[in-house]
Backbone as ProteinMPNN parsed JSONL, in Angstrom:
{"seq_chain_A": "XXXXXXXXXXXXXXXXXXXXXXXXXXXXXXXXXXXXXXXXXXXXXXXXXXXXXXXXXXXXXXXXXXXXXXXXXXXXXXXXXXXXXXXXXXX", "coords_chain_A": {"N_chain_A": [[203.486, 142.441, -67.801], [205.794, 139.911, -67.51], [205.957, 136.157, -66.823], [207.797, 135.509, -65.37], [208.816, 138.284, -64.015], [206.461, 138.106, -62.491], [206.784, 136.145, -60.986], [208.967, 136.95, -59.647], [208.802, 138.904, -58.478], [206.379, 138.051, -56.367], [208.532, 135.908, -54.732], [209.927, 137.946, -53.644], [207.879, 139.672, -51.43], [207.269, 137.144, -50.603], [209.54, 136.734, -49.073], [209.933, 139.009, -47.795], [207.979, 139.473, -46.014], [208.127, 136.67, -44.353], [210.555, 136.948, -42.808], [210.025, 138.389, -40.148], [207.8, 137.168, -37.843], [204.15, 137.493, -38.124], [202.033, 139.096, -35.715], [199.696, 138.523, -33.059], [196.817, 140.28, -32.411], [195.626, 141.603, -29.225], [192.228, 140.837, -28.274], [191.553, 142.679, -25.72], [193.069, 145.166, -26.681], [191.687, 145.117, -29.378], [189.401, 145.847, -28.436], [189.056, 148.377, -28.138], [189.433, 150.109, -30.914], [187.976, 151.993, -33.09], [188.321, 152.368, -35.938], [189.882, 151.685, -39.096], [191.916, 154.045, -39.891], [193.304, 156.477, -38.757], [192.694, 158.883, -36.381], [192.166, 162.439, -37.622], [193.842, 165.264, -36.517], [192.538, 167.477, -34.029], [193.817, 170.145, -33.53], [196.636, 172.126, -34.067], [199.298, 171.09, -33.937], [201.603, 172.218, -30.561], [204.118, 172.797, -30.92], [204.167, 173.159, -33.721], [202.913, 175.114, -33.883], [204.171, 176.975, -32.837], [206.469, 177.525, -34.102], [205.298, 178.587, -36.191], [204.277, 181.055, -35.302], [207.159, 182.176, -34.757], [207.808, 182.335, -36.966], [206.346, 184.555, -38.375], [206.647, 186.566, -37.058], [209.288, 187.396, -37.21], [208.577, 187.614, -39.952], [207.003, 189.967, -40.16], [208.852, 191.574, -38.26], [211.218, 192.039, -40.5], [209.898, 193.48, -42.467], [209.096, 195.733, -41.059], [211.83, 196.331, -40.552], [212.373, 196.982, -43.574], [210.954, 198.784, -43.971], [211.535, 200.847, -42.761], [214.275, 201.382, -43.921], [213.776, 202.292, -46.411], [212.21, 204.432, -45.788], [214.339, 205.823, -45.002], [216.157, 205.946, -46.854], [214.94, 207.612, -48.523], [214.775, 210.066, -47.254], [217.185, 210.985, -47.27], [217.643, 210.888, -50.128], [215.838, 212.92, -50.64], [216.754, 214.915, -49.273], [219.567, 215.058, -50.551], [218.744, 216.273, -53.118], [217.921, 219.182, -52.321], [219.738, 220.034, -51.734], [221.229, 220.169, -53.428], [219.538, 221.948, -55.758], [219.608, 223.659, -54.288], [222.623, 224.747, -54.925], [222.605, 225.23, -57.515], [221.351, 227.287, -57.592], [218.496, 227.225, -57.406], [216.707, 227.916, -55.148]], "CA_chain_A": [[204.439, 141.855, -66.868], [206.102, 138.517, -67.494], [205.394, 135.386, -65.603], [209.341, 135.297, -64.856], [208.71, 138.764, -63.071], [205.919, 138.247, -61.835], [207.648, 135.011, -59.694], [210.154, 137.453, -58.533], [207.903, 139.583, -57.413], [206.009, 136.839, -55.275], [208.909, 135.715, -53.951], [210.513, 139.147, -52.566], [206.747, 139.398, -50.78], [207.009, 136.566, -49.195], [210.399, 136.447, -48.466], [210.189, 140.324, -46.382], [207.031, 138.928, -44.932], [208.793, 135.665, -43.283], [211.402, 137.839, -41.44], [209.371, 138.666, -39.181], [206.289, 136.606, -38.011], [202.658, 138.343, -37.617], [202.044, 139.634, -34.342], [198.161, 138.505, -32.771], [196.563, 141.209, -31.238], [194.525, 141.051, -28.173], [190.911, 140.854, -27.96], [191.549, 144.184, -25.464], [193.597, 145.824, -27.185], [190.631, 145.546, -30.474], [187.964, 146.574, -28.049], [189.243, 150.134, -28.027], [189.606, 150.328, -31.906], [186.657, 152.83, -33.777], [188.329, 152.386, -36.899], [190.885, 151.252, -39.294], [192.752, 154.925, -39.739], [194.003, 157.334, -37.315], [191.706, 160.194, -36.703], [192.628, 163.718, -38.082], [194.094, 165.967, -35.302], [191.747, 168.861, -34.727], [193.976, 171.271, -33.477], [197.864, 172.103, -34.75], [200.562, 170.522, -32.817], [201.866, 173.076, -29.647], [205.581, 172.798, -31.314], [204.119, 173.276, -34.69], [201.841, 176.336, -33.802], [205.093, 178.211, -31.842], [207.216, 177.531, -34.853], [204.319, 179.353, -37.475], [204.104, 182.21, -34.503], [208.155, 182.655, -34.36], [208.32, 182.993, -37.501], [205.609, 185.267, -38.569], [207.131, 187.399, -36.066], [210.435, 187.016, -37.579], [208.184, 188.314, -41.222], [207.265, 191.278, -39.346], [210.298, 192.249, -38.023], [211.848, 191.892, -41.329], [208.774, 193.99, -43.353], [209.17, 196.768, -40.435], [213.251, 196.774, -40.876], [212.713, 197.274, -44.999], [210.245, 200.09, -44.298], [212.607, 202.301, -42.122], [215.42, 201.577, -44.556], [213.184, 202.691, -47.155], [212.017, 205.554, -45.792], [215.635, 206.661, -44.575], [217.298, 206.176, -48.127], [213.921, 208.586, -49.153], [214.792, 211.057, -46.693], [218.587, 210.93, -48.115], [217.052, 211.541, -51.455], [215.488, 214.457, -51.095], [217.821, 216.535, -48.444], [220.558, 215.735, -51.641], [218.097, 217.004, -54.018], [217.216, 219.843, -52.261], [220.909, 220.604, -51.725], [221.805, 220.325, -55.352], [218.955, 222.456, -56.325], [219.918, 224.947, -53.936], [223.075, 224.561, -54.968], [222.156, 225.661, -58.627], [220.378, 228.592, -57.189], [216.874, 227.377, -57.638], [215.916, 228.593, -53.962]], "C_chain_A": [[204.575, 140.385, -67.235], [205.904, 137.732, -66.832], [207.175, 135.353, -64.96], [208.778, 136.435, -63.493], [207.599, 139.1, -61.921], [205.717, 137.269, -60.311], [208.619, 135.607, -58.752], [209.529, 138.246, -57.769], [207.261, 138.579, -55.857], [207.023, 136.707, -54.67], [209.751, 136.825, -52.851], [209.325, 139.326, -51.655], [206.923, 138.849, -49.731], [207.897, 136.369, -48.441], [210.582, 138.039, -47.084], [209.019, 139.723, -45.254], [207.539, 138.048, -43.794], [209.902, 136.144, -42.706], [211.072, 138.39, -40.813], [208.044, 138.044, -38.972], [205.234, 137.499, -37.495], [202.975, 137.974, -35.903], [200.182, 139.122, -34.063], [197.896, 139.935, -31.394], [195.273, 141.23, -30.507], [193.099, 141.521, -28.246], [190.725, 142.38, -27.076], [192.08, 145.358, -26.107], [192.396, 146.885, -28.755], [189.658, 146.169, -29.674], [188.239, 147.866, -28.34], [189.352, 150.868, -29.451], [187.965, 151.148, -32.263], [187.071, 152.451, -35.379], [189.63, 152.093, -37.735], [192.047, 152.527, -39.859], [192.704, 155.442, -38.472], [193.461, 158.497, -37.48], [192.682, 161.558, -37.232], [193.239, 164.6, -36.548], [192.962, 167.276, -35.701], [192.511, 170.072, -34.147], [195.86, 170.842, -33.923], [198.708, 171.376, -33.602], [201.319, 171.312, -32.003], [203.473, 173.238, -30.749], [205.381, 173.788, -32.693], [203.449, 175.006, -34.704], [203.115, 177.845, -33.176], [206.046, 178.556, -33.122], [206.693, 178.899, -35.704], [204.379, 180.999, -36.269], [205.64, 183.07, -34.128], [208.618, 183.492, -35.922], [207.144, 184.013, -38.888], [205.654, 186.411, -37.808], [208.374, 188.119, -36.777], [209.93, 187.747, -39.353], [207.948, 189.762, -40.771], [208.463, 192.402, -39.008], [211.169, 193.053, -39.124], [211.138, 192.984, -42.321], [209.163, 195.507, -42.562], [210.754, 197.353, -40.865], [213.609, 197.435, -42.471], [212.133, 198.88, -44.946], [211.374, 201.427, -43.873], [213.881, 202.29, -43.137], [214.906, 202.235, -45.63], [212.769, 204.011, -46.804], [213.65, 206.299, -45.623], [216.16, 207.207, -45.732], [216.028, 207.514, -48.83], [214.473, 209.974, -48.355], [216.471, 211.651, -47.393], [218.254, 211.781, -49.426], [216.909, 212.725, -51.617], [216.257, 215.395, -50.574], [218.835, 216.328, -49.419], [220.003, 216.498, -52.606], [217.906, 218.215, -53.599], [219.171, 220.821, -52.141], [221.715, 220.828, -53.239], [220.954, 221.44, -56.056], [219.229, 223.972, -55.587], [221.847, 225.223, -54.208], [223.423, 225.398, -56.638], [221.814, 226.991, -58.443], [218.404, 228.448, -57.415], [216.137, 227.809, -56.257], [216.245, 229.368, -52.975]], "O_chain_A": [[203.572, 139.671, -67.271], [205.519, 138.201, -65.761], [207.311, 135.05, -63.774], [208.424, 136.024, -62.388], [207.638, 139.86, -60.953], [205.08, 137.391, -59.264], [209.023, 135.211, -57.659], [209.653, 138.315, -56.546], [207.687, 138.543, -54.702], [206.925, 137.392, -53.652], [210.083, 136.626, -51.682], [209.808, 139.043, -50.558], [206.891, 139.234, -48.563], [207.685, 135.943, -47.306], [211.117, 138.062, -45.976], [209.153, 139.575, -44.04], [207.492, 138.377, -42.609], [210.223, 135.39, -41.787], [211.834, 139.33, -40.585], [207.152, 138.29, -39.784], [205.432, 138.199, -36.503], [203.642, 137.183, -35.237], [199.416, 139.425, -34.979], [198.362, 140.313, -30.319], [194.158, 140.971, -30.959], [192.916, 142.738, -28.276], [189.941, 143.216, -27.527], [191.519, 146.451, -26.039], [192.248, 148.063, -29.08], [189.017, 147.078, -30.202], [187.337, 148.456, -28.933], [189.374, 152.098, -29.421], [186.946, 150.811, -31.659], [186.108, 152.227, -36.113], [190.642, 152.255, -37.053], [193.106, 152.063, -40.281], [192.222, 155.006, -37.426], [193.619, 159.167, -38.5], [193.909, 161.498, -37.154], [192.748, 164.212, -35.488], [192.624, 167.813, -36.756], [191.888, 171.129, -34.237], [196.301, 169.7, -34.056], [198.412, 171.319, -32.408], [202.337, 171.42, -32.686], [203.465, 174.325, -31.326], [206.034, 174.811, -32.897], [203.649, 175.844, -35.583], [202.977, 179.067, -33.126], [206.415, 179.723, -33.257], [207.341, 179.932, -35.878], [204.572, 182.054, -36.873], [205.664, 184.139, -33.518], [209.271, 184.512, -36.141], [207.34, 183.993, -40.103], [204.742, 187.235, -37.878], [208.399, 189.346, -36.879], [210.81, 188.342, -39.975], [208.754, 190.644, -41.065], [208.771, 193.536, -39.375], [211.681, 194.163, -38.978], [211.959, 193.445, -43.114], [209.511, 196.434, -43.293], [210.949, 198.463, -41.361], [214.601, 198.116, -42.73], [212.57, 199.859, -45.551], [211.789, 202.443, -44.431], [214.539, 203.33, -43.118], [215.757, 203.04, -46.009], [213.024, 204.846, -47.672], [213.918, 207.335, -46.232], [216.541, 208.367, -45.888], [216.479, 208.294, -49.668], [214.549, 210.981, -49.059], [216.616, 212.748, -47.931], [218.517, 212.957, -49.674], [217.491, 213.504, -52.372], [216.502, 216.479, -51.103], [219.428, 217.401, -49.532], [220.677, 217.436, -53.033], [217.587, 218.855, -54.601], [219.492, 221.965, -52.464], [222.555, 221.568, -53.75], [221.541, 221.977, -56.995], [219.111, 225.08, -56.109], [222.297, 226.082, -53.449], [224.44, 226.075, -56.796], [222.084, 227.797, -59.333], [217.487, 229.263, -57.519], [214.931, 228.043, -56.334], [215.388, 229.752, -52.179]]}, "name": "protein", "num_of_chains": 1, "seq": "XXXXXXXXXXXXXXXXXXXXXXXXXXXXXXXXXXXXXXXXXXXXXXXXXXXXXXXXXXXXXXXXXXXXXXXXXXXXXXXXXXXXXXXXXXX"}
């Protein structure tokens, strides 16, 4: 990196920084702090958990609707086969 860009750099820095001045935050506000991230959630989010349950429902549905079409076009199958073969004279 050049020293040219490394001046432009610096000054975009400080120039987003000074549009807006730091904020002090209160002595109460820090008491309540444990730490400098934001804990993990331990359970899924109610919205997030209805979503995964609508549409795992919605896979279902969809798995059950292939089977009956699947069996139907099977049942198709064979009552033409069995009509073609009797049809031939094989029975």
């Amino acid at each position: 990196m050049s020293q040219g860009s490394s001046q432009r750099t610096s000054q975009r820095t400080s120039q987003r920084t000074s549009e807006r001045p730091l904020e002090t935050i209160q002595t109460a506000t820090l008491a309540h702090v444990t730490g400098g991230r934001i804990g993990a959630r331990t359970t899924l989010d109610p919205v997030l958990l209805q979503g995964i349950q609508q549409l795992s429902q919605a896979i279902v549905t969809v798995g059950q609707n292939m089977a009956a079409a699947k069996q139907g076009a099977s049942q198709q199958m064979m009552q033409m086969m069995q009509q073609m073969m009797q049809a031939r004279g094989g029975r």
